[in-house]
C-alpha distance (Angstrom), angle and dihedral (degrees) to the residues before:
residue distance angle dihedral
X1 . . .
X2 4.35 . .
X3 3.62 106.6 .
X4 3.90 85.6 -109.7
X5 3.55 94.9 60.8
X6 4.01 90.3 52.1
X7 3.72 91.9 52.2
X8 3.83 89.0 50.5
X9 3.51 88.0 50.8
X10 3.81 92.3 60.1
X11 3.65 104.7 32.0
X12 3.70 113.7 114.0
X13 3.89 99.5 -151.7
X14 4.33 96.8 128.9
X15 3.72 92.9 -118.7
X16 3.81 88.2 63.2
X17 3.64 90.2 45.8
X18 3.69 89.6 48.5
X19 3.98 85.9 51.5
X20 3.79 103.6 55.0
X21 3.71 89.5 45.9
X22 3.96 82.7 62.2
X23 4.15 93.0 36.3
X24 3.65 77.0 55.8
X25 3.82 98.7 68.8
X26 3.81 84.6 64.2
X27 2.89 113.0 46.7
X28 3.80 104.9 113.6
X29 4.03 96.5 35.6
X30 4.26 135.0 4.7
X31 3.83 115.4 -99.8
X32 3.87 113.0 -84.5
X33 3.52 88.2 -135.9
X34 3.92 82.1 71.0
X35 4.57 87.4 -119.6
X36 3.40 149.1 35.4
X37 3.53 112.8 -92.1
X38 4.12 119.4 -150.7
X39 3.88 108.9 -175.0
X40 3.88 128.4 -168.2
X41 3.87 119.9 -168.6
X42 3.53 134.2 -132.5
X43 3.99 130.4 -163.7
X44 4.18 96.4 -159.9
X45 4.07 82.7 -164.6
X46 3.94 86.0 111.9
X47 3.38 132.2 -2.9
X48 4.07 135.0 -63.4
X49 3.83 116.4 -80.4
X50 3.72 150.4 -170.7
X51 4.00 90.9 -82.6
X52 4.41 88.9 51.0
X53 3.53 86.1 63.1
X54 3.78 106.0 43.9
X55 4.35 84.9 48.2
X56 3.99 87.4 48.9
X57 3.70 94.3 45.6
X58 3.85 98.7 38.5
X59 3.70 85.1 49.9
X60 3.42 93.6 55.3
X61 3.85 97.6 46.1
X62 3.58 81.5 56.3
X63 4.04 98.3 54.0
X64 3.87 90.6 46.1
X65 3.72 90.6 53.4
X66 3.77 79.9 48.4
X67 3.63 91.7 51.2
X68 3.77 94.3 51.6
X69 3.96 87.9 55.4
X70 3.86 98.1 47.1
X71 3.75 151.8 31.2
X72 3.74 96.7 -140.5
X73 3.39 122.6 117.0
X74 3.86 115.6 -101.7
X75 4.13 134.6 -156.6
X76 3.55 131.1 -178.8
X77 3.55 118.8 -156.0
X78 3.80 129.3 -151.2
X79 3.76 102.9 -154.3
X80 3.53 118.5 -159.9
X81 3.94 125.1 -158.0
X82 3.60 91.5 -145.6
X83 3.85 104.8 143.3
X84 4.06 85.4 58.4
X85 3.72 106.5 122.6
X86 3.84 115.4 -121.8
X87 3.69 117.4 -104.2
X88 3.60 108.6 -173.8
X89 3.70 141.2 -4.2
X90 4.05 117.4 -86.3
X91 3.93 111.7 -132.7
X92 3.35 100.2 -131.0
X93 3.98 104.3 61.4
X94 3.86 134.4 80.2
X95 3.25 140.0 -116.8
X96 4.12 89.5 39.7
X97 3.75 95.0 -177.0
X98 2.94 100.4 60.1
X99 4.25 103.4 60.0
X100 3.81 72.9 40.9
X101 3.69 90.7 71.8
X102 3.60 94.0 44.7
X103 3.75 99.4 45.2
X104 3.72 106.3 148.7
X105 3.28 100.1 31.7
X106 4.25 127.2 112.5
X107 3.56 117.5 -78.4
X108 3.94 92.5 -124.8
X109 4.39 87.0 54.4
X110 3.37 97.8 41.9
X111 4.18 106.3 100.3
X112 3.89 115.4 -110.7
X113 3.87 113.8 -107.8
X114 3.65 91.3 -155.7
X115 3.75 87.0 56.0
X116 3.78 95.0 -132.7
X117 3.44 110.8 103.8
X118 3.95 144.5 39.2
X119 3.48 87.8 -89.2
X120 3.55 149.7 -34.0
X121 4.30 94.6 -72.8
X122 3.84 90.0 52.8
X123 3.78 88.8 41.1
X124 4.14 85.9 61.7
X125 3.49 94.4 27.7
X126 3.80 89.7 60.3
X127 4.03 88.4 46.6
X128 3.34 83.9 57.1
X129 3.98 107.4 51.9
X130 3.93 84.2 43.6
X131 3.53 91.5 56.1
X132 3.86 93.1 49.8
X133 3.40 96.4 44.7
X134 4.25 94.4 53.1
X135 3.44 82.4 63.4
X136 3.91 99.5 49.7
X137 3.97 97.6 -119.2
X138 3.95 121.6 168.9
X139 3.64 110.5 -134.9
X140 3.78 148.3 116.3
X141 3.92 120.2 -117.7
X142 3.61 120.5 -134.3
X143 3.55 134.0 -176.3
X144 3.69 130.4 -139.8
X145 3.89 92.9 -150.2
X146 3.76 93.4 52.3
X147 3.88 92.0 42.3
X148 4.16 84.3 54.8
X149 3.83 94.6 39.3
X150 4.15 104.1 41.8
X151 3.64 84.9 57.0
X152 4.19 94.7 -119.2
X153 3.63 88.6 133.3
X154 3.86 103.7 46.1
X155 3.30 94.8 97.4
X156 4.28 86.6 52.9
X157 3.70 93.6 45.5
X158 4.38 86.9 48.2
X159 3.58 80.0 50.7
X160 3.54 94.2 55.8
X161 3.48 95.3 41.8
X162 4.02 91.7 57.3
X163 4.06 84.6 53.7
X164 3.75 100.6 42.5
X165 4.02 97.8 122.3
X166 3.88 88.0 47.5
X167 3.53 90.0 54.0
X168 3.63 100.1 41.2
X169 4.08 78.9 57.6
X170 3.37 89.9 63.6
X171 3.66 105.5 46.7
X172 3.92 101.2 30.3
X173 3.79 87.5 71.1
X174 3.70 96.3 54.2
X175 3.94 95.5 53.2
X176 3.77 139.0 87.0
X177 4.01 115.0 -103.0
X178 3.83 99.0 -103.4
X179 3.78 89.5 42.0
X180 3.67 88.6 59.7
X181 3.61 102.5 53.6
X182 4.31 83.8 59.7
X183 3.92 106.3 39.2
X184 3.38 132.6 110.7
X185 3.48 132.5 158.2
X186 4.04 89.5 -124.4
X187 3.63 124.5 76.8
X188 3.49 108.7 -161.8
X189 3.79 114.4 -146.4
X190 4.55 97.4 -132.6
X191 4.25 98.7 -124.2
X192 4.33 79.5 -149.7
X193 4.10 97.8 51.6
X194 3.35 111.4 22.4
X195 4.03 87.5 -130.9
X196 3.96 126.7 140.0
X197 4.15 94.8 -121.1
X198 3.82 125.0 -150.5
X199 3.66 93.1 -158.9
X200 3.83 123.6 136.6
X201 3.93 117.2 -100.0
X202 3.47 104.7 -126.7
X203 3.94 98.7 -164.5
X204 4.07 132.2 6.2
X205 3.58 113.7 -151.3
X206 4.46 108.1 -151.9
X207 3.84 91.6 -167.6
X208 3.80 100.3 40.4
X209 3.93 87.1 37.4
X210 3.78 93.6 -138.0
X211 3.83 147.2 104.9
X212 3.38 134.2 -131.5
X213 3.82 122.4 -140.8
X214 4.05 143.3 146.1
X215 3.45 118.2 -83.6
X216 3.91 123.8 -143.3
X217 3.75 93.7 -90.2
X218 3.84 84.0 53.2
X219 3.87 89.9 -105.4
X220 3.10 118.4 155.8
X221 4.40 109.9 -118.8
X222 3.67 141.8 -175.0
X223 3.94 123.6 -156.4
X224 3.34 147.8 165.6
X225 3.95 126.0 -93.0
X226 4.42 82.3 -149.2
X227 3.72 133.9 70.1
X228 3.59 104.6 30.9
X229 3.83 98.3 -55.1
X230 3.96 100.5 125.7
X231 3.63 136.8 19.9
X232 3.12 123.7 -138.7
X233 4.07 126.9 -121.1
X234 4.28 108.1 -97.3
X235 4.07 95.3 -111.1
X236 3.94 95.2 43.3
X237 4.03 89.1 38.5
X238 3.73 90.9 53.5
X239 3.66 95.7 49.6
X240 3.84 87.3 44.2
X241 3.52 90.6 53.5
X242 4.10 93.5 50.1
X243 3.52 84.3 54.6
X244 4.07 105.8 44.1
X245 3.74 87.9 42.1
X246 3.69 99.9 42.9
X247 4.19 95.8 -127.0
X248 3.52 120.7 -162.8
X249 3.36 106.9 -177.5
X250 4.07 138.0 7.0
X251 3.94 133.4 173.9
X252 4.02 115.4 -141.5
X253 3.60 134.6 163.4
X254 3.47 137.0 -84.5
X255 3.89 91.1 -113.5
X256 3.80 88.7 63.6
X257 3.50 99.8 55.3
X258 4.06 90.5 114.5
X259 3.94 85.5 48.6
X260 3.79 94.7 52.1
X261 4.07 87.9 50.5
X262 3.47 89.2 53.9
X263 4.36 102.2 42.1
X264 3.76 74.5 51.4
X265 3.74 108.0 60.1
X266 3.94 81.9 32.5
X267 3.48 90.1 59.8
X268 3.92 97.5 41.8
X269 4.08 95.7 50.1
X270 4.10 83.2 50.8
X271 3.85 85.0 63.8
X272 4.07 103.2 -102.7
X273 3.93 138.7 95.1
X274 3.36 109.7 -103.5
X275 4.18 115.8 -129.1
X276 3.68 128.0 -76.8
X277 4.02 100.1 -98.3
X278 3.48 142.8 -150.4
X279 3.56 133.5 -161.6
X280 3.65 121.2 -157.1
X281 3.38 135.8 -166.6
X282 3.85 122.9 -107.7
X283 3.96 126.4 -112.8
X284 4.43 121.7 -105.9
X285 3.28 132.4 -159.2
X286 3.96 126.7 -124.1
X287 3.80 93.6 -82.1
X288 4.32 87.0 53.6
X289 4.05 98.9 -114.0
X290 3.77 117.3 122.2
X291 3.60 114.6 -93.5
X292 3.55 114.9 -115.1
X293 3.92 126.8 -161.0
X294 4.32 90.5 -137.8
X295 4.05 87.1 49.5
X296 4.07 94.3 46.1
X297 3.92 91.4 -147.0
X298 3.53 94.0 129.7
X299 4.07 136.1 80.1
X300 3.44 133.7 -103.8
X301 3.36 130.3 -128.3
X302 4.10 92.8 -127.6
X303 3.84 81.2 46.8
X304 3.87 93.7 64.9
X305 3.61 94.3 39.2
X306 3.76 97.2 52.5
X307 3.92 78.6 61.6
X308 3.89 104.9 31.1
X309 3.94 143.9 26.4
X310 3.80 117.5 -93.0
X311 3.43 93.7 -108.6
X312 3.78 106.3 56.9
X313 4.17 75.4 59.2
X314 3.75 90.9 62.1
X315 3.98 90.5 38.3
X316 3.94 81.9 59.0
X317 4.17 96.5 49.5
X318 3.75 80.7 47.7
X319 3.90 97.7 55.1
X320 4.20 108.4 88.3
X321 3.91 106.7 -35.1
X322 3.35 95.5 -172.6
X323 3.85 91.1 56.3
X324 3.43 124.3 83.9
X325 3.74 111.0 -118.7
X326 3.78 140.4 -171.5
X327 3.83 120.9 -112.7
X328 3.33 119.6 -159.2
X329 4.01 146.6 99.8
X330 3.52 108.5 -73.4
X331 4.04 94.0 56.6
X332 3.82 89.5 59.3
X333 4.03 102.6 78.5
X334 3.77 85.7 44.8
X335 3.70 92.6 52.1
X336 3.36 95.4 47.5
X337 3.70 93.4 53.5
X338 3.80 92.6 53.0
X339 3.77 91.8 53.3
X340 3.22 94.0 52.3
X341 3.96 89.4 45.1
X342 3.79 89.2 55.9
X343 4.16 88.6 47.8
X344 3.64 90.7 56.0
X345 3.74 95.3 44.1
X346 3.97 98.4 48.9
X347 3.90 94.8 78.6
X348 3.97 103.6 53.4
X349 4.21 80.7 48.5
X350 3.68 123.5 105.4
X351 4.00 111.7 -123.2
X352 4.01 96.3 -100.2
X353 4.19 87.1 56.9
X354 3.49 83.2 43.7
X355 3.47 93.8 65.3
X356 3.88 93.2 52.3
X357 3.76 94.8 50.4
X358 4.00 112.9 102.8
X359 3.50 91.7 -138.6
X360 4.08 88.7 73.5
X361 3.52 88.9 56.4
X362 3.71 96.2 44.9
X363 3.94 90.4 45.1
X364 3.54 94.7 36.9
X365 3.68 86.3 -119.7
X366 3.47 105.5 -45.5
X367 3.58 113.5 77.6
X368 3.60 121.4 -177.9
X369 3.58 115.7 -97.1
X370 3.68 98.1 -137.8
X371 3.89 120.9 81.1
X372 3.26 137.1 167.6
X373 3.91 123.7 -71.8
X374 3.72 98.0 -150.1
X375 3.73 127.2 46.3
X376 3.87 121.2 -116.3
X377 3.53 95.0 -123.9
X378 4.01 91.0 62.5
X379 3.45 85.7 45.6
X380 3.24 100.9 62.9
X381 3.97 99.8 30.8
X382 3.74 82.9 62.8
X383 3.75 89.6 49.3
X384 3.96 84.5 53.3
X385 3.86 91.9 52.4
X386 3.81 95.4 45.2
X387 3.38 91.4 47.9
X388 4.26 74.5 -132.8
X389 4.43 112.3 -169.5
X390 3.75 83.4 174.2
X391 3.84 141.9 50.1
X392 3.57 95.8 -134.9
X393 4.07 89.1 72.0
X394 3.86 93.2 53.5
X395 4.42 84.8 42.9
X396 4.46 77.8 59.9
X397 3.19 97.6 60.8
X398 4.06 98.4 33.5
X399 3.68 87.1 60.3
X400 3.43 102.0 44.6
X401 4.33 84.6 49.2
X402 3.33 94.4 47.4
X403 4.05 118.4 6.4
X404 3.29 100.5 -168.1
X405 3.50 99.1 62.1
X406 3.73 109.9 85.2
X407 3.53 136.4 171.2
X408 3.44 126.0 -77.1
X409 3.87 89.8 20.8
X410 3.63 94.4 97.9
X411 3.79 114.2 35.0
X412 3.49 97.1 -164.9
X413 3.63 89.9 56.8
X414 3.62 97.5 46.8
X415 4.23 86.5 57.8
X416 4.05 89.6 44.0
X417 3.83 95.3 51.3
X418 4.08 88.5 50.6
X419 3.81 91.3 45.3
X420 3.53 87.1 43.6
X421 3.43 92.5 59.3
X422 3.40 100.4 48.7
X423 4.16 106.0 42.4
X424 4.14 76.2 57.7
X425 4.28 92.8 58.3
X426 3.54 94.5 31.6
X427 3.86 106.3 32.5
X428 3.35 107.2 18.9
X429 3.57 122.5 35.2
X430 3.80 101.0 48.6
X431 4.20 85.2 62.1
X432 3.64 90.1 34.9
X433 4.21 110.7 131.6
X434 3.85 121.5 171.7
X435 3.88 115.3 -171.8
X436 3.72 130.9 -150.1
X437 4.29 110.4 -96.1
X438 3.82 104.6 -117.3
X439 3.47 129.5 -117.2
X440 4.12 96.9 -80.6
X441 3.87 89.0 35.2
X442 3.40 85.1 59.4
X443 4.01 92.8 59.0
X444 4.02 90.7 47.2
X445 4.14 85.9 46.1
X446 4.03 97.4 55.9
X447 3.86 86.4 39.9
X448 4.03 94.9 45.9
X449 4.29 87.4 46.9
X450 4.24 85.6 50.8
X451 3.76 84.3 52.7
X452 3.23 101.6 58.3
X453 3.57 98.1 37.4
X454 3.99 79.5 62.5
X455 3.68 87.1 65.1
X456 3.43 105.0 53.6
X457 3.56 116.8 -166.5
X458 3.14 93.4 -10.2
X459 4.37 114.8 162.0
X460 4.20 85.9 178.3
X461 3.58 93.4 122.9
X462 3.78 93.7 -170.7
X463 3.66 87.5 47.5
X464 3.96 93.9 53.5
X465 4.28 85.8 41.3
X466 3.71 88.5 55.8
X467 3.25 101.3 50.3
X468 4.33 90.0 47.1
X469 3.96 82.3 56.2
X470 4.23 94.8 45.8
X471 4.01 86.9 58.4
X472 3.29 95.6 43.3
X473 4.02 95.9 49.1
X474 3.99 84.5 46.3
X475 3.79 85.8 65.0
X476 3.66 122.3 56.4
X477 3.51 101.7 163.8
X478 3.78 93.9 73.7
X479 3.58 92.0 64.2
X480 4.02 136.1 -103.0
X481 4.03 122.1 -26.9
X482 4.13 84.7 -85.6
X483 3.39 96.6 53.2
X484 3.66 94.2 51.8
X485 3.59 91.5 55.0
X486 4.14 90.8 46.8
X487 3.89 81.1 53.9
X488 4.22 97.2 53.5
X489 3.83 86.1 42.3
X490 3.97 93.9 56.1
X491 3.59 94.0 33.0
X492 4.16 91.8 44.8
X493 3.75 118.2 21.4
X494 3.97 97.0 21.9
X495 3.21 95.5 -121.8
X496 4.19 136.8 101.6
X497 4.01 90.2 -124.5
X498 3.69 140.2 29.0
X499 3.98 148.7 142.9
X500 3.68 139.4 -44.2
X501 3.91 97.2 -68.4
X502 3.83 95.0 -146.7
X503 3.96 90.8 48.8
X504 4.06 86.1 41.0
X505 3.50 92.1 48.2
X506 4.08 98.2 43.2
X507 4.48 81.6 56.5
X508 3.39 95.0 46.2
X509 4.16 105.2 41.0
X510 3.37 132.0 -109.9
X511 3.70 86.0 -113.7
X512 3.47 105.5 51.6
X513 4.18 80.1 37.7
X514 4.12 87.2 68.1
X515 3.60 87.4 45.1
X516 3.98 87.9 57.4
X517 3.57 90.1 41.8
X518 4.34 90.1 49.8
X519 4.46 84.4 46.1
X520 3.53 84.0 60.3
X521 3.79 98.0 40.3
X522 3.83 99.7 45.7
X523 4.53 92.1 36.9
X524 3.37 93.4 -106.9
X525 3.92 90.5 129.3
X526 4.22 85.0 37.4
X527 3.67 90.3 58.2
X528 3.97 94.1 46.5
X529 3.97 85.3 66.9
X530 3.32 90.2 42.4
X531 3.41 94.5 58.4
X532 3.44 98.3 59.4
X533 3.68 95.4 54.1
C-alpha cells in the first residue's frame, strides 16, 4: 500500500469515511459488475435545484476519496425517473394546457411546452445534463424510460414479479387503508391512453410474466411485466433499480428515510445487498424552517452564483451534511472567505492534512494554487463604502493598497471583485441602514479620525488595527472590544458586521477613512437612510 493510500485510509474527512464503508463491500473479492457503481437520482418533473447539486457533488467527493483508497474502476450514475407519469402542471412553464391534456402520461411522452425537445422528460432531462456539465461533473446519464424500454431491466421486473406477495408485505403495512385496497407495486402503462395507472392488479401470471388489471374504460387487460409495459411504483422501482444495476452507494435526504428502509428490504427479498447509504440533512432558510420549493423560501443555485464562485458552493455541500444548515444570503460572503482560507492553507500542509482539507475534495485533489489575495468580505465592505456599481472603482483602490496586484493576475480575485460588486447593488444597499454614533461614540469617533490622521498614509494594516483597538480600550463605557466594533459597523458601513478594520481601512485610505468617519459625524451617512424612506 503507497504511503498515500495509507493516509487516506486513516483520514477522518467524511468523504473518506463514506469511502471505506464502500471499499468495505470488497474486501474479499472485486465487484462482478467489473466497478463500483455510485448513483444519484433525478425526478425531471421540474427543473434541477440547489439540493441536485449538493447530492452530485457530495457523491463525487465521496468516489474520489474512493479513488484514493482503491484501484477499481468507479462510475457514478445520474439516474433519471423519466418514465414517471406527470401528475400535475408545474407553475412556472408555458403552454399549461397542453401537459394538462396529457396529465398522466410519462414524462419522456408528454409534449414539450417549450417546444424544444421530444418531449417534456428530454426537455428536463436536457436541463439537467447542462446543468451538470457547467459545473464540470464526471458521470454517465441514464434514463429510466430507456432502462424500461431497451429491455435491461426485464429480467429485474421478472424478478419482481416472482416476489410480488413479499413485496406487497412490505409496502401494504406502510399505507393508509383506502390506499391499500388499490396498490400494487406495478404500474401498468394503459395500451388505449397512454396514462401511468394506479389501478389494482387483479392476477400476476409467473410463467406468462404478466398482470392482469382494469383498464380506464373498465376493460379488462393483460400485459407484460417486460419491454416498457409497466412502471413500477417509486419505493419498489428504486430498490429494483439498486438491484438490476448493482448500486453501491446513493445519498438521499433526510425526508426519505422511510423510503430508503423500504428500497432496502425491496432490494434484499429480490436477492441483492442494497447500497451503502447516507442520509443527509435538509437545507433552512434564515428564519430555521425547511425550505420548501411550493413556499419559495429557499435559494437557488443561480442565486448564489450570481454572488459567489462555484466552488465556495461545493465548499458549502461539503461543510457538516448531516447537520442541518441555513441557506440563505448573508452566509455566502462568509463562505466564500473560508474557501478561500482553506485554498490558501492547503500548500504549507503536509499530505495527511491535506487529505482533511475541503479543498481536496472540491478539487478532487488538486486544487489550484492560486487564490485570492483579498478576502470577499473586504471586498465587498469597500464596495459598501464606495457606494461602487462597477469593478473598476474597487480595482482603484486595490491598486493603490497594493500595486502590484493587478487585474487578471489572480483569477479568483478578478471573479470576487465582480461578485463583490454586485451582492453590494443587489443585496446590500436596498437593506442598507446607517445610524447616528451616540453621544460617547462620538468622543471615540473624533479621537479614532485624529488617530489615523497620525498615521498618514499609512497601508500597515496591523498598525491602522491597533490603533482601532487603543481607542476602543480607552473607552469603556461603549461596551467590550466587540461592541465597539458592532458600533463603527452601524455607525460606518450600515450594517451590524463587517471586515478587519485595519485591513478595511489600509484599502480604503486613511484619508478617505476620516472622511467616513466625518459622514458619520456630521449625518451624512444618517441622511442616506433617510433618504430612502
Amino acid at each position: 500500500m503507497s504511503g498515500t493510500r495509507e493516509l487516506a485510509m486513516a483520514a477522518k474527512a467524511w468523504p473518506f469515511e463514506e469511502a471505506r464503508r464502500v471499499l468495505k463491500r470488497y474486501e474479499s473479492a472485486p465487484p462482478a459488475k467489473g466497478y463500483v457503481l455510485f448513483e444519484t437520482g433525478y425526478g425531471p418533473s421540474g427543473l434541477p435545484h440547489i439540493g441536485t447539486f449538493g447530492e452530485v457533488v457530495r457523491a463525487t467527493m465521496v468516489r474520489r476519496a474512493f479513488e484514493a483508497l482503491s484501484d477499481l474502476p468507479t462510475r457514478l450514475f445520474a439516474f433519471s425517473d423519466d418514465m414517471d407519469g406527470l401528475r400535475k402542471v408545474p407553475d412556472n412553464v408555458p403552454n399549461k394546457a397542453l401537459l394538462a391534456a396529457n396529465l398522466g402520461k410519462p414524462l419522456t411522452v408528454v409534449p414539450d411546452p417549450f417546444g424544444k425537445y421530444e418531449s417534456f422528460g428530454h426537455h428536463n432531462n436536457a436541463m439537467l445534463r447542462g446543468f451538470l456539465d457547467s459545473f464540470g461533473f464526471e458521470y454517465e446519464f441514464q434514463s429510466s424510460t430507456d432502462w424500461y424500454r431497451s429491455g435491461r431491466f426485464d429480467q429485474a421486473l421478472l424478478n419482481v414479479l416472482a416476489h410480488y406477495d413479499e413485496i406487497m408485505a412490505v409496502m401494504l403495512p406502510t399505507l393508509g387503508e383506502e390506499r391499500q385496497q388499490s396498490y400494487s407495486p406495478f404500474l401498468p402503462v394503459s395500451p388505449k391512453t397512454g396514462r401511468v395507472l394506479q389501478v389494482p392488479i387483479l392476477e400476476t401470471k409467473l410463467d406468462a410474466g404478466s398482470i392482469v388489471f382494469k383498464d380506464e374504460d373498465g376493460t379488462l387487460t393483460e400485459l407484460p411485466v417486460t419491454g416498457g409495459n409497466v412502471k413500477l411504483q417509486w419505493k419498489p422501482d428504486w430498490g429494483m433499480r439498486w438491484a438490476a444495476l448493482g448500486v453501491d452507494y446513493e445519498m438521499s435526504g433526510k425526508d426519505l428515510i422511510p423510503s430508503v428502509q423500504l428500497a432496502s428490504k425491496i432490494c434484499r427479498i429480490l436477492g441483492s445487498a442494497p447500497p451503502e447509504t447516507y442520509i443527509y440533512e435538509l437545507f433552512l432558510d434564515e428564519k430555521g424552517e425547511k425550505i420548501s420549493k411550493s413556499k419559495g423560501n429557499g435559494l437557488a443555485v443561480e442565486e448564489w452564483l450570481a454572488y459567489a464562485p462555484p466552488e465556495s458552493l461545493a465548499y458549502f455541500m461539503y461543510l457538516k451534511p448531516r447537520t442541518a444548515k441555513r441557506l440563505f444570503f448573508d452566509i455566502i460572503p462568509r463562505t466564500v472567505d473560508e474557501y478561500v482560507a482553506h485554498l490558501d492553507a492547503f500548500e504549507g500542509q503536509g499530505a495527511a492534512e491535506r487529505l482533511e482539507n475541503p479543498a481536496w475534495h472540491i478539487h478532487n485533489g488538486r486544487p489550484p494554487q492560486d487564490s485570492s489575495p483579498l478576502p470577499y468580505n473586504l471586498l465587498l465592505n469597500l464596495a459598501i463604502v464606495a457606494n461602487a456599481d462597477q469593478a473598476d472603482l474597487l480595482w482603484r483602490f486595490i491598486r493603490r493598497y497594493r500595486p502590484e496586484i493587478q487585474p487578471g493576475a489572480h483569477p479568483l480575485l478578478d471573479v470576487l471583485v465582480e461578485r463583490a460588486v454586485r451582492y453590494y447593488q443587489e443585496i446590500v444597499r436596498p437593506t442598507k441602514r446607517y445610524r447616528a454614533p451616540t453621544p460617547e461614540e462620538r468622543v471615540a469617533f473624533e479621537e479614532l479620525a485624529r488617530e489615523l490622521a497620525a498615521l498618514g498614509d499609512s497601508t500597515d494594516a496591523k498598525l491602522i488595527q491597533d490603533a482601532v483597538y487603543e481607542v476602543g480600550k480607552r473607552h469603556p463605557g461603549l461596551g467590550d472590544l466587540r461592541q465597539w466594533f458592532k458600533s463603527l459597523y452601524e455607525t460606518l458601513l450600515g450594517t451590524e458586521t463587517g471586515p478587519r478594520l485595519g485591513s478595511f481601512f489600509a484599502l480604503y485610505g486613511l484619508e478617505n477613512s476620516r472622511r467616513l468617519l466625518a459622514a458619520a459625524l456630521d449625518g451624512t451617512l444618517v441622511a442616506e437612510t433617510a433618504a430612502k424612506g
